[in-house]
Every structure is written in C-alpha cells, then in structure tokens.
CHARMM-style PDB file with segment names, atoms N, HN, CA, C and O in Angstrom:
ATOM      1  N   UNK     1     123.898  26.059 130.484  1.00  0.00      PROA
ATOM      2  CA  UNK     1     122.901  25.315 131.212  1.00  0.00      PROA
ATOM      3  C   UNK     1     122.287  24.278 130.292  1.00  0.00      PROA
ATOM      4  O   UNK     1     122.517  24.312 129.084  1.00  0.00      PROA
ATOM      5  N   UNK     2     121.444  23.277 130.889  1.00  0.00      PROA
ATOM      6  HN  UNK     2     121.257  23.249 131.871  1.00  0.00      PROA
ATOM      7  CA  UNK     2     121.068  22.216 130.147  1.00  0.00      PROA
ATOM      8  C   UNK     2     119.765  22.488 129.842  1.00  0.00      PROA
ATOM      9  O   UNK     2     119.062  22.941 130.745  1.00  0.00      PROA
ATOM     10  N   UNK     3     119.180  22.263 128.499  1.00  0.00      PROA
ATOM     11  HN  UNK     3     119.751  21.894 127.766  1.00  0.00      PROA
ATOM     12  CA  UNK     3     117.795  21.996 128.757  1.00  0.00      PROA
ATOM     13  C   UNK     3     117.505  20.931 127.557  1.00  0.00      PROA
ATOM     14  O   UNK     3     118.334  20.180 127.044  1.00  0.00      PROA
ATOM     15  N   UNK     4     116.114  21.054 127.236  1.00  0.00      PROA
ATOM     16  HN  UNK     4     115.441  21.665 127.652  1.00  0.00      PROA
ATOM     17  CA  UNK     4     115.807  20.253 126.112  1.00  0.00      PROA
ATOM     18  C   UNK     4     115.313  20.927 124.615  1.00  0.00      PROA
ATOM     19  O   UNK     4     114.205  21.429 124.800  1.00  0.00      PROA
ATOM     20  N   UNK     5     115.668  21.074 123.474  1.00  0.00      PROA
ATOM     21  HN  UNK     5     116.569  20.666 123.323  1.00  0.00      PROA
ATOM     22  CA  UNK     5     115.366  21.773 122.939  1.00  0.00      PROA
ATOM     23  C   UNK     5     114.712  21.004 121.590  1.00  0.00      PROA
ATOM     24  O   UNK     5     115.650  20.301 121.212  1.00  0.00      PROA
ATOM     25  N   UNK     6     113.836  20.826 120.876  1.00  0.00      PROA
ATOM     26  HN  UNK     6     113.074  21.396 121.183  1.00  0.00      PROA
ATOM     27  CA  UNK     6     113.138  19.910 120.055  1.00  0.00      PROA
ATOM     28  C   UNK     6     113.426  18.497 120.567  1.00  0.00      PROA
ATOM     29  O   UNK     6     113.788  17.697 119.705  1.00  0.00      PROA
ATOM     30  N   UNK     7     113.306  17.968 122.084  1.00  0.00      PROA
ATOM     31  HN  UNK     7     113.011  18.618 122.784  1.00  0.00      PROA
ATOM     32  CA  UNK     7     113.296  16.462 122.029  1.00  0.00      PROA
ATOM     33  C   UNK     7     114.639  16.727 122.267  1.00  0.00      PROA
ATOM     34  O   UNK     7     114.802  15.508 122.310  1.00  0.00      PROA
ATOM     35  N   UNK     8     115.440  17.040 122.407  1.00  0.00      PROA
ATOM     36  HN  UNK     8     115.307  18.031 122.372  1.00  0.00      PROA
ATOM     37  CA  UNK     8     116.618  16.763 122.044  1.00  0.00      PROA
ATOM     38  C   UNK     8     117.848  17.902 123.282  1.00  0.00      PROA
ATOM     39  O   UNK     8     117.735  19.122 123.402  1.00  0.00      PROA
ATOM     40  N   UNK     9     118.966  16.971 124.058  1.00  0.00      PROA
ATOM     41  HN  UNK     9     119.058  15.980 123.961  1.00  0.00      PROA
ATOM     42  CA  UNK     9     119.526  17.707 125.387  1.00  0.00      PROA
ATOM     43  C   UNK     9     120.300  18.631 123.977  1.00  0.00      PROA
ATOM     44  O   UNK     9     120.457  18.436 122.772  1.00  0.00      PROA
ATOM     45  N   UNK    10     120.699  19.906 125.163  1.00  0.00      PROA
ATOM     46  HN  UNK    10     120.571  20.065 126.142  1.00  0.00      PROA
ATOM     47  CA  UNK    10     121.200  20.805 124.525  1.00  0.00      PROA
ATOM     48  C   UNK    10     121.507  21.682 125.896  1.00  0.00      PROA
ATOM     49  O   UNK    10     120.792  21.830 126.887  1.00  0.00      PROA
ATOM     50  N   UNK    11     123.122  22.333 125.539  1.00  0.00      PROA
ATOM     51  HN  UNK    11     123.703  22.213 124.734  1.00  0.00      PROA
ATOM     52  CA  UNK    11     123.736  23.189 125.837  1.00  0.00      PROA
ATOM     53  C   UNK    11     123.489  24.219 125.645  1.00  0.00      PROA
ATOM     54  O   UNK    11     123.766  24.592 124.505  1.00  0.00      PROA
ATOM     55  N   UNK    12     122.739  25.447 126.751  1.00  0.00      PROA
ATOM     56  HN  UNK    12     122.514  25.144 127.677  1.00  0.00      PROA
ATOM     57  CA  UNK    12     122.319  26.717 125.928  1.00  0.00      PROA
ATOM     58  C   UNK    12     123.574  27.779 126.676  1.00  0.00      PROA
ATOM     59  O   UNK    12     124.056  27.409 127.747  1.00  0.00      PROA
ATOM     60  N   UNK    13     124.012  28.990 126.091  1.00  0.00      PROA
ATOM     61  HN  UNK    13     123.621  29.291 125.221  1.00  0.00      PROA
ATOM     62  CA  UNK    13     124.438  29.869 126.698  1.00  0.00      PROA
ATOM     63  C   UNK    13     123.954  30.773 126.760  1.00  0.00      PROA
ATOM     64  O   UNK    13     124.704  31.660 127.167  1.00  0.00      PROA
ATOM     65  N   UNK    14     122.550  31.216 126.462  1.00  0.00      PROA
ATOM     66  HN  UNK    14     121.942  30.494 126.131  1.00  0.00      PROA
ATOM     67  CA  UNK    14     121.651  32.117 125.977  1.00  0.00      PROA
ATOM     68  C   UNK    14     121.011  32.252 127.785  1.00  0.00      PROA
ATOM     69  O   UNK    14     120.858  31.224 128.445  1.00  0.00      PROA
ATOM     70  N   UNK    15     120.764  33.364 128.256  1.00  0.00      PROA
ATOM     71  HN  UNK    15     120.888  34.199 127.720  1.00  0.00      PROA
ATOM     72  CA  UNK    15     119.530  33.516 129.191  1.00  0.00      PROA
ATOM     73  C   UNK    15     118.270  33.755 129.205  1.00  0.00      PROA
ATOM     74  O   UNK    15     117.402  33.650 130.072  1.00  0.00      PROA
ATOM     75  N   UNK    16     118.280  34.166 127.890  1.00  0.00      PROA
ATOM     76  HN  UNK    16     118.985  34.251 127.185  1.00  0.00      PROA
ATOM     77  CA  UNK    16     116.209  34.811 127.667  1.00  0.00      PROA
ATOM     78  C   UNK    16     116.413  34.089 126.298  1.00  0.00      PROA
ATOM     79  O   UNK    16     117.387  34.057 125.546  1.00  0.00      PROA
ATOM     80  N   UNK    17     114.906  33.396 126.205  1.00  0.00      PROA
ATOM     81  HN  UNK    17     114.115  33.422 126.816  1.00  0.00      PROA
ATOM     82  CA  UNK    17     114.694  32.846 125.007  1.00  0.00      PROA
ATOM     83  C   UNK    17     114.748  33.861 123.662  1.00  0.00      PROA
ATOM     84  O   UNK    17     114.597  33.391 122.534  1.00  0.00      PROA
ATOM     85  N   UNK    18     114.968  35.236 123.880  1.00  0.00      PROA
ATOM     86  HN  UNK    18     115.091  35.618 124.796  1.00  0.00      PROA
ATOM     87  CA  UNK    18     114.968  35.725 122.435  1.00  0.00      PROA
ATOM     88  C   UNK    18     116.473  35.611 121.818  1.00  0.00      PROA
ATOM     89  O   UNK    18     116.724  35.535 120.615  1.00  0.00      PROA
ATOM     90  N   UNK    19     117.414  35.614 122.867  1.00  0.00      PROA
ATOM     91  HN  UNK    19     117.210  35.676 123.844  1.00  0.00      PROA
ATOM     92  CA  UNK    19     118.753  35.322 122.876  1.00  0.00      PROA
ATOM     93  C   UNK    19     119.222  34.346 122.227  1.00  0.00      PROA
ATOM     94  O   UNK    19     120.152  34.342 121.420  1.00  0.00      PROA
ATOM     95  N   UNK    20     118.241  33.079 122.762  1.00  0.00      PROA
ATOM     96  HN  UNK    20     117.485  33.082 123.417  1.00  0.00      PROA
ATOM     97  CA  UNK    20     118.484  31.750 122.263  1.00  0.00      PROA
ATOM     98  C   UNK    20     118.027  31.446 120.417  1.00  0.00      PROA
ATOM     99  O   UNK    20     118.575  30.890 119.465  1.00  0.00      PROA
ATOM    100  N   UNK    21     116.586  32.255 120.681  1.00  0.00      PROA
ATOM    101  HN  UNK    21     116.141  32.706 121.454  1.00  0.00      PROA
ATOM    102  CA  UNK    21     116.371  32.206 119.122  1.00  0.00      PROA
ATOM    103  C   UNK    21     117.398  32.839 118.295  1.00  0.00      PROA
ATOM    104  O   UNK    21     117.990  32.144 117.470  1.00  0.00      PROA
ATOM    105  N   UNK    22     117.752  34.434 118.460  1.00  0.00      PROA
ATOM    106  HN  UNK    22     117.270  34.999 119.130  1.00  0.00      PROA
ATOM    107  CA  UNK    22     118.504  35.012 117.864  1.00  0.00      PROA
ATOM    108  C   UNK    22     120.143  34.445 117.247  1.00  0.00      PROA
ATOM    109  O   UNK    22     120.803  34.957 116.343  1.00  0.00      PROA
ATOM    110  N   UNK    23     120.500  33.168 118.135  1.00  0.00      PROA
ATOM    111  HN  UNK    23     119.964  32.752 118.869  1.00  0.00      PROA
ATOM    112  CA  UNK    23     121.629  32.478 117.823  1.00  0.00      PROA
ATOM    113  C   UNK    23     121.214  31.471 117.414  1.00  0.00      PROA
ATOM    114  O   UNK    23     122.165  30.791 117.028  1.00  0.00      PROA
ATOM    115  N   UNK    24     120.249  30.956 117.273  1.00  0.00      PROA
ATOM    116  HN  UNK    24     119.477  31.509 117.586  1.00  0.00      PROA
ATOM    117  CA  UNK    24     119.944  29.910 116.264  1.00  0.00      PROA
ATOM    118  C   UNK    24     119.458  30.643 114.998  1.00  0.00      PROA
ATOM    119  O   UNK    24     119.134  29.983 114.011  1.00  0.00      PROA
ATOM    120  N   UNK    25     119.404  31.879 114.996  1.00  0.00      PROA
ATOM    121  HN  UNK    25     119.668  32.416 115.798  1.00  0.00      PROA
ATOM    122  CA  UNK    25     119.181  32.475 113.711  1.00  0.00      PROA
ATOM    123  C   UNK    25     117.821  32.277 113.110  1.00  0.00      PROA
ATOM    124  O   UNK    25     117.518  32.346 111.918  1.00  0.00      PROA
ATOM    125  N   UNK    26     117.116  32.040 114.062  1.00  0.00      PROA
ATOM    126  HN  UNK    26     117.362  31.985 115.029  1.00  0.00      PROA
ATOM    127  CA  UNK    26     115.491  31.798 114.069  1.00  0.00      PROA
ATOM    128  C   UNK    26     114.448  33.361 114.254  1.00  0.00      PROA
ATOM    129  O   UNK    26     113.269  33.302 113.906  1.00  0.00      PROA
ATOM    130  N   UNK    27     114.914  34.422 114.709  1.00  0.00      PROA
ATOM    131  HN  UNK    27     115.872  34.470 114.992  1.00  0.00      PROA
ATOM    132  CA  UNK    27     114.028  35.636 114.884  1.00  0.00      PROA
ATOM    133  C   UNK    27     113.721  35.937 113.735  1.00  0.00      PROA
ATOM    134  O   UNK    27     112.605  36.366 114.029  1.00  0.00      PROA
ATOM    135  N   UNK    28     113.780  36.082 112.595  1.00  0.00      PROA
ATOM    136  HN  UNK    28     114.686  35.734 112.356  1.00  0.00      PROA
ATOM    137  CA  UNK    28     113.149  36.690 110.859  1.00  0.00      PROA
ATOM    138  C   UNK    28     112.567  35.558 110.490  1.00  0.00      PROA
ATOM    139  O   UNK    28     112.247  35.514 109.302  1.00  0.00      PROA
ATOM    140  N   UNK    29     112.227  34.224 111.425  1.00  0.00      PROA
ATOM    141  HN  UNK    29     112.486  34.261 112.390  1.00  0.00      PROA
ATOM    142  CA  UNK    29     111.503  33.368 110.765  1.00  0.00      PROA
ATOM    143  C   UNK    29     110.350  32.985 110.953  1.00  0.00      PROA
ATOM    144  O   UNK    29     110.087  33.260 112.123  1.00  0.00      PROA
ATOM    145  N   UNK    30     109.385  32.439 110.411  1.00  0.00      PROA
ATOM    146  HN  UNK    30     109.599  32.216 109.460  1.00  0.00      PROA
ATOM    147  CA  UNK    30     107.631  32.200 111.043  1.00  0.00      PROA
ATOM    148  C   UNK    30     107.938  31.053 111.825  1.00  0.00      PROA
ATOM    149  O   UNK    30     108.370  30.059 111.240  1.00  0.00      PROA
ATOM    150  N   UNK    31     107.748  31.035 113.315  1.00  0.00      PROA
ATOM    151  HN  UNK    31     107.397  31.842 113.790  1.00  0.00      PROA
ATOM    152  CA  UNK    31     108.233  29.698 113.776  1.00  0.00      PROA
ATOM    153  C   UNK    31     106.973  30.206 115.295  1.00  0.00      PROA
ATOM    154  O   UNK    31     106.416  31.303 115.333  1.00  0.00      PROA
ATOM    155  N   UNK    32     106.847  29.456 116.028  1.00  0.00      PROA
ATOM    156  HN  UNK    32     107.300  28.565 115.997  1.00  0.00      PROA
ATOM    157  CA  UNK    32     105.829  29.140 117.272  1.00  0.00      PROA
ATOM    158  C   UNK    32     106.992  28.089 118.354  1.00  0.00      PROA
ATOM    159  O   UNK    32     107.782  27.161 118.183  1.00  0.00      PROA
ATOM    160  N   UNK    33     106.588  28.754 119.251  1.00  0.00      PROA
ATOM    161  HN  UNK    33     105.946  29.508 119.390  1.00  0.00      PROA
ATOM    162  CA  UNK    33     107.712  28.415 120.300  1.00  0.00      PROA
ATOM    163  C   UNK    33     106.947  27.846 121.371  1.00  0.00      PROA
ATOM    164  O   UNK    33     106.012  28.578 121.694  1.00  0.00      PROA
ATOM    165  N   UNK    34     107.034  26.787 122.026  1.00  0.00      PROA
ATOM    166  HN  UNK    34     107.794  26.192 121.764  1.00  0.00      PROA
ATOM    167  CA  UNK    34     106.031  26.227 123.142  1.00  0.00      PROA
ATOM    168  C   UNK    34     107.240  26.250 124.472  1.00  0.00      PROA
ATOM    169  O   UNK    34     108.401  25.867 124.329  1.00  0.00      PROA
ATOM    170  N   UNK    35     106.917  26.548 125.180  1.00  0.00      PROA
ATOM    171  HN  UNK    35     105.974  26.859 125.296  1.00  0.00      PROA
ATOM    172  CA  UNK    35     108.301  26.769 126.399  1.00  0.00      PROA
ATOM    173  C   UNK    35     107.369  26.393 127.609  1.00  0.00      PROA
ATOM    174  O   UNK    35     106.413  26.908 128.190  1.00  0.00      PROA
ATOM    175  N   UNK    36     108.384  24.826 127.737  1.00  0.00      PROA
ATOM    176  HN  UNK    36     109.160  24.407 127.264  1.00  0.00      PROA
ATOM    177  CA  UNK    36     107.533  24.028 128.889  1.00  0.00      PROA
ATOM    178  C   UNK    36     106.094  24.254 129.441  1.00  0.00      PROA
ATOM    179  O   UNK    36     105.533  24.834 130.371  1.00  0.00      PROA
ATOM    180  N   UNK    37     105.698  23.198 127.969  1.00  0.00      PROA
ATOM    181  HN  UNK    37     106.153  22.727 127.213  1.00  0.00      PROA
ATOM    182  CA  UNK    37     104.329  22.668 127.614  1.00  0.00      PROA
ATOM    183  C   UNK    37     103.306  24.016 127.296  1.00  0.00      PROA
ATOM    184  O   UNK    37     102.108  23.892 127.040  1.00  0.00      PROA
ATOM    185  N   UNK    38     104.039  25.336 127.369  1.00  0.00      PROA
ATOM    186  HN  UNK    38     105.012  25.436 127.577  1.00  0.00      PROA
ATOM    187  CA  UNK    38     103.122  26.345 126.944  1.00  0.00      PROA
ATOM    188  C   UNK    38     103.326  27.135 125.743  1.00  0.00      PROA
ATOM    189  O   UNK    38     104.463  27.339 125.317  1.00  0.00      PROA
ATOM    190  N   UNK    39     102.136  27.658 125.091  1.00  0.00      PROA
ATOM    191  HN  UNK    39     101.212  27.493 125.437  1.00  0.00      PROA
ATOM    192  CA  UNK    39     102.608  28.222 123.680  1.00  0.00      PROA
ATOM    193  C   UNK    39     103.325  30.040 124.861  1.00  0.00      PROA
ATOM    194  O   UNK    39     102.822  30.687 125.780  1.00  0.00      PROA
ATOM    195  N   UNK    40     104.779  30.150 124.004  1.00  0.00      PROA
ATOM    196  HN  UNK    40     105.187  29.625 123.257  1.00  0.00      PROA
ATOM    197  CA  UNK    40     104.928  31.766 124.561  1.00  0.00      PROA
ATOM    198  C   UNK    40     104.767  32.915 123.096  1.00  0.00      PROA
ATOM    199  O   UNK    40     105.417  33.210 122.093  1.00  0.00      PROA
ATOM    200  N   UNK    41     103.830  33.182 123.572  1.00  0.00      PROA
ATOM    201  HN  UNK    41     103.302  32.943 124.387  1.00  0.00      PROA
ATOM    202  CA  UNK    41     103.534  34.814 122.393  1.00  0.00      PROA
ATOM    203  C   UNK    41     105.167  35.785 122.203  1.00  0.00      PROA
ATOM    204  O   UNK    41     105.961  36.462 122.856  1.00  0.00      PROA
ATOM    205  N   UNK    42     104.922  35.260 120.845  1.00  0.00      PROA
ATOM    206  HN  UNK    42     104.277  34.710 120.315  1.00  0.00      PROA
ATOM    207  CA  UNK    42     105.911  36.670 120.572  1.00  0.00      PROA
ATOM    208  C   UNK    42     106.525  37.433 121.288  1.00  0.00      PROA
ATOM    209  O   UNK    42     107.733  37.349 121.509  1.00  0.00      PROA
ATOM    210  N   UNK    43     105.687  38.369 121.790  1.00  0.00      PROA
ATOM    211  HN  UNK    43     104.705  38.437 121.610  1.00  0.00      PROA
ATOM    212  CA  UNK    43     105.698  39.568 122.551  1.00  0.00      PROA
ATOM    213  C   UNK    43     106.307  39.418 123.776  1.00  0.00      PROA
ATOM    214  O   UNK    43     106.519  40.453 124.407  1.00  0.00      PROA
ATOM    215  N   UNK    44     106.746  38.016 124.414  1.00  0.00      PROA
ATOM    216  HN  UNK    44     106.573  37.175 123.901  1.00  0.00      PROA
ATOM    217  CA  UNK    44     107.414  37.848 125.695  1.00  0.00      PROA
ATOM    218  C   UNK    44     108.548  37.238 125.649  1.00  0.00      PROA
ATOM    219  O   UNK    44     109.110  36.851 126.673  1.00  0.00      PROA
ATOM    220  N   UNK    45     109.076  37.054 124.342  1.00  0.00      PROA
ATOM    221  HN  UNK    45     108.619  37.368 123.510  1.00  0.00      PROA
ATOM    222  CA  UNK    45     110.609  36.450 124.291  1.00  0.00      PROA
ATOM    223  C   UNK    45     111.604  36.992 124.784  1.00  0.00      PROA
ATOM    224  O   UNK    45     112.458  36.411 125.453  1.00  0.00      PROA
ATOM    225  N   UNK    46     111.580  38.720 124.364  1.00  0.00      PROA
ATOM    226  HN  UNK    46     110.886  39.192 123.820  1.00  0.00      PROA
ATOM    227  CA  UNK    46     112.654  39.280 125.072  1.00  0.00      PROA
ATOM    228  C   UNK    46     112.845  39.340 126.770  1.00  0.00      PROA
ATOM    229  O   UNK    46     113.881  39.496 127.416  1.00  0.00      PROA
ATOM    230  N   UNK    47     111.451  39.157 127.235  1.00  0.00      PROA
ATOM    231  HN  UNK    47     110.609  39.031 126.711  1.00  0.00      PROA
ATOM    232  CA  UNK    47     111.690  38.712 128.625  1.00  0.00      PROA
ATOM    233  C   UNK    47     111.332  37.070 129.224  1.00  0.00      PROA
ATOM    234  O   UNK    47     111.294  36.867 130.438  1.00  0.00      PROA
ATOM    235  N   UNK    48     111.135  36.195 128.434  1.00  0.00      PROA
ATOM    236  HN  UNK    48     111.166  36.359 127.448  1.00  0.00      PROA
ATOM    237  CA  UNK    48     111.367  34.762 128.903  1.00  0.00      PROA
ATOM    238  C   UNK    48     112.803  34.631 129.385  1.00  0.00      PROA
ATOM    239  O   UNK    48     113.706  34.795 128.565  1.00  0.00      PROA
ATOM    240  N   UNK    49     113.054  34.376 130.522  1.00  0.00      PROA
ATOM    241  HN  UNK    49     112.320  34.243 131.188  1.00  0.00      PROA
ATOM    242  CA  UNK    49     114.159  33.736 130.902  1.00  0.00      PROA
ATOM    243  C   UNK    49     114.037  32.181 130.921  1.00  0.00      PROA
ATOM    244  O   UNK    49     113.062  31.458 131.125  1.00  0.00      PROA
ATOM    245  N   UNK    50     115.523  31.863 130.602  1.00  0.00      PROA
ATOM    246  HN  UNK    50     116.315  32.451 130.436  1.00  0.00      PROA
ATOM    247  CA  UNK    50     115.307  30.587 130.138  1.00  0.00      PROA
ATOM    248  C   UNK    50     116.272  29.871 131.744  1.00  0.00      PROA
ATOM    249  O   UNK    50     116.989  30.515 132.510  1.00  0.00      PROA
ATOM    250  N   UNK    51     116.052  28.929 131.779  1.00  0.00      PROA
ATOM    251  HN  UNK    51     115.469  28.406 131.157  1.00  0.00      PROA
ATOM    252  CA  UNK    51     116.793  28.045 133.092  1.00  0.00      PROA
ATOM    253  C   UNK    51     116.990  26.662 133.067  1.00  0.00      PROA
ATOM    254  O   UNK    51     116.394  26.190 132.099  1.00  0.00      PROA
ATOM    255  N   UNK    52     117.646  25.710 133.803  1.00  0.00      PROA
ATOM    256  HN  UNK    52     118.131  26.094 134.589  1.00  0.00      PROA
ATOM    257  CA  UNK    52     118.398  24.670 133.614  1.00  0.00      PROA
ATOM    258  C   UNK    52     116.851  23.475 134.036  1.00  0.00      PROA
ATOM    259  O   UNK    52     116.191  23.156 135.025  1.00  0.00      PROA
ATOM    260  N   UNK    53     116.891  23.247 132.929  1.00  0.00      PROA
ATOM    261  HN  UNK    53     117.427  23.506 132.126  1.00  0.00      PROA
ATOM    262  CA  UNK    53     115.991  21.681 132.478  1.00  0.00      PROA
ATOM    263  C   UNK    53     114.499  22.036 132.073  1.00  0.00      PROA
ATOM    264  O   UNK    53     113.498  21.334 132.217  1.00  0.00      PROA
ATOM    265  N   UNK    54     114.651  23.769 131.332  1.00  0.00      PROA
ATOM    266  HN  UNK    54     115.465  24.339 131.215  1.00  0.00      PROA
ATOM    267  CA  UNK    54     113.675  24.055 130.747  1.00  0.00      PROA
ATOM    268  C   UNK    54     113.525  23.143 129.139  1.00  0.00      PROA
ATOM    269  O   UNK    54     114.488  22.686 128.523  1.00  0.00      PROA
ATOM    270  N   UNK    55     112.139  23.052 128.729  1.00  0.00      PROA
ATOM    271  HN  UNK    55     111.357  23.423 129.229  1.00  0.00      PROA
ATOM    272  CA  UNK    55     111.619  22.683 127.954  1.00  0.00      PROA
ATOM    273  C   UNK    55     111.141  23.225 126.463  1.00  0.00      PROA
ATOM    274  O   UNK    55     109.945  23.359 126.203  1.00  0.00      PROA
ATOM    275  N   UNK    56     111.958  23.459 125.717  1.00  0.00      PROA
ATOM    276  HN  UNK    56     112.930  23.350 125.928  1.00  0.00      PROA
ATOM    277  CA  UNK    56     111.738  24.470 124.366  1.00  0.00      PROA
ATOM    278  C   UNK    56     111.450  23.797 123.335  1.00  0.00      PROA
ATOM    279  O   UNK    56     112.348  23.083 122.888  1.00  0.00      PROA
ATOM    280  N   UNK    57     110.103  23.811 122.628  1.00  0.00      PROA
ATOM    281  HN  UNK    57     109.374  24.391 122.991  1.00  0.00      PROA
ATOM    282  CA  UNK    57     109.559  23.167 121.490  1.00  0.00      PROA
ATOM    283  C   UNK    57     109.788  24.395 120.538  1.00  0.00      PROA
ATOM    284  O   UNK    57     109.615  25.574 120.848  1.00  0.00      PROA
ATOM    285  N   UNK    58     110.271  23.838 119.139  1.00  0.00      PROA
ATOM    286  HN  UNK    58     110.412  22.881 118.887  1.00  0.00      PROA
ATOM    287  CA  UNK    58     110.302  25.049 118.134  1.00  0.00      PROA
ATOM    288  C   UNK    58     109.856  24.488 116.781  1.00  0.00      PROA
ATOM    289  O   UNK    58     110.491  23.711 116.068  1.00  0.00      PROA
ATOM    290  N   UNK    59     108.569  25.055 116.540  1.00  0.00      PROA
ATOM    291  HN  UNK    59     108.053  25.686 117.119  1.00  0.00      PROA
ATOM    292  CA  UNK    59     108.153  24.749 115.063  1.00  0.00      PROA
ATOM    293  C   UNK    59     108.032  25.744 114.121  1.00  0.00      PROA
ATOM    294  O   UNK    59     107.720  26.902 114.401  1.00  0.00      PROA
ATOM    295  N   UNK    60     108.288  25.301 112.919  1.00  0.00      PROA
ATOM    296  HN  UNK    60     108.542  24.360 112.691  1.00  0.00      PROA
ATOM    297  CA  UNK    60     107.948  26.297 111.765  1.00  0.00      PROA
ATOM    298  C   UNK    60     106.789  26.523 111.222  1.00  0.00      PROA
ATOM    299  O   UNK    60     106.143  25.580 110.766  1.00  0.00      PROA
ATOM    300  N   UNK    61     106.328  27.786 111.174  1.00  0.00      PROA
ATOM    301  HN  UNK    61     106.853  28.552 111.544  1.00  0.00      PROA
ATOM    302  CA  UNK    61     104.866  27.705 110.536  1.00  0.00      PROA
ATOM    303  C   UNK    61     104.988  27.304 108.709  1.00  0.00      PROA
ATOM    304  O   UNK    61     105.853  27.643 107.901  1.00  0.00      PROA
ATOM    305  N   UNK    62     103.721  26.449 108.518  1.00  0.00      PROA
ATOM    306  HN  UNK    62     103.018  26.174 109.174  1.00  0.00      PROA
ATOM    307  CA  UNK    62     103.736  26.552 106.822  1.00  0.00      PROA
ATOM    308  C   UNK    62     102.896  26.875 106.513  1.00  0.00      PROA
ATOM    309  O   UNK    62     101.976  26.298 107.093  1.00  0.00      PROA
ATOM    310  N   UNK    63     102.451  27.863 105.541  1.00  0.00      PROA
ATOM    311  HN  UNK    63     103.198  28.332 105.070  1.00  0.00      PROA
ATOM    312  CA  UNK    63     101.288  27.738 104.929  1.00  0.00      PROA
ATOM    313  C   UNK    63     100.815  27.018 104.006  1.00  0.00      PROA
ATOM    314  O   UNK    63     101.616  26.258 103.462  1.00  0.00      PROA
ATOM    315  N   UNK    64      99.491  27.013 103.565  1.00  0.00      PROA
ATOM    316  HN  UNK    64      98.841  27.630 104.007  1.00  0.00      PROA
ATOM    317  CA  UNK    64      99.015  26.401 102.875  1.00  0.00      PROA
ATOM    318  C   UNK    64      97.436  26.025 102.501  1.00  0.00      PROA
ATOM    319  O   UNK    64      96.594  26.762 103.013  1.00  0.00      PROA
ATOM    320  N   UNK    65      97.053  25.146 101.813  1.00  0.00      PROA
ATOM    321  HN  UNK    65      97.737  24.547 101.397  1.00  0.00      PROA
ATOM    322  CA  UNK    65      95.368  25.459 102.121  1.00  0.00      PROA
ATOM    323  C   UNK    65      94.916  24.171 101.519  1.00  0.00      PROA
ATOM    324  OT1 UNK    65      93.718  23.891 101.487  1.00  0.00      PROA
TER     325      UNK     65
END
C-alpha cells in the first residue's frame, strides 16, 4: 500500500505500524512517531493499523542540554 513516510511516497508491506517500524529496524531506537498529524504513544503501535495514504512522521530523539 502507499503512504507517506518522512515527506516522502513509500511502499509499505507492513499492516500495523509496529511491523513497519520493526522492518525499518527502528523498535530498539529512541524515535517519536506522529501518524497522521498525531503523536501515537508507544503503547499503541502493536495495534495501529496502518492503511493506504496514511501519514507517518518518524523522528529521533536527541538528548542534550
């Protein structure tokens, strides 16, 4: 299915966004996920389903001070 994933079209074969992270090799990493225009908590990736001309922002957290 199609969606957009940083700005950018993309081919996903993934159905739930933890799927999608997990193959981008993104789950062991500090990152914040906004899924069409909303921040999604952690705790609901394994059940975000993802669908055709959804919207996936993915940033990395940094620290610092």
């Amino acid at each position: 299915m199609h969606i957009t994933l940083n700005g950018e079209p993309y081919d996903a074969s993934a159905n739930l966004l933890h799927d999608l992270l997990q193959q981008l090799e993104l789950l062991d990493k500090r990152i914040a996920v906004e899924f069409n225009e909303e921040i999604c908590p952690r705790s609901e990736w394994p059940n975000q389903a993802i669908q055709e001309g959804d919207i996936i922002e993915i940033v990395h957290a940094i620290g610092g001070g």
